[in-house]
N, C-alpha and C positions, 0 to 999 in steps of 0.2 A: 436474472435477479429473482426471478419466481422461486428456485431451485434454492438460491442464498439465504431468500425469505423462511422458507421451508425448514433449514436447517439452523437458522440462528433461532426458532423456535424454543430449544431448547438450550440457550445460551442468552443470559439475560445481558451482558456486559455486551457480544455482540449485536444481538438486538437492538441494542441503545444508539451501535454505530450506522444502523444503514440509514437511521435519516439525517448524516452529516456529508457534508462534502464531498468524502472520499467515497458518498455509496455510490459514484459515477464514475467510476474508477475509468472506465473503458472514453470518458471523453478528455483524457489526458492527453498531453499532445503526444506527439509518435517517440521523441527521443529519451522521454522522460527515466525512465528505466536504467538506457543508459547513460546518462547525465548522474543519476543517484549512483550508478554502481563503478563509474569512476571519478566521484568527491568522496566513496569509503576507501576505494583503492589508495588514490592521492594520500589519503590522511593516512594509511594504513603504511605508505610506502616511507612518509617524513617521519615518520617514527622507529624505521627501521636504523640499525647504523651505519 
């Protein structure tokens, strides 16, 4: 977070975001990733013909 800190310096719109919820990204639970990355799949799949 030191290092994110460092470099959101120069970016004011991310600066804004580390003191929100998601600057804890790392206490998410384990599957979360893949949870997210097969509900875009799924949606991506029913759109197909």
């Amino acid at each position: 977070m030191t290092r994110a800190r460092e470099i959101a310096g120069d970016f004011p719109r991310l600066r804004a975001r580390l003191g929100t919820p998601s600057d804890d990204y790392n206490a998410t639970p384990e599957h979360t990733f893949e949870y997210g990355l097969r509900a875009l799949l799924d949606g991506l799949a029913a759109t197909l013909p």
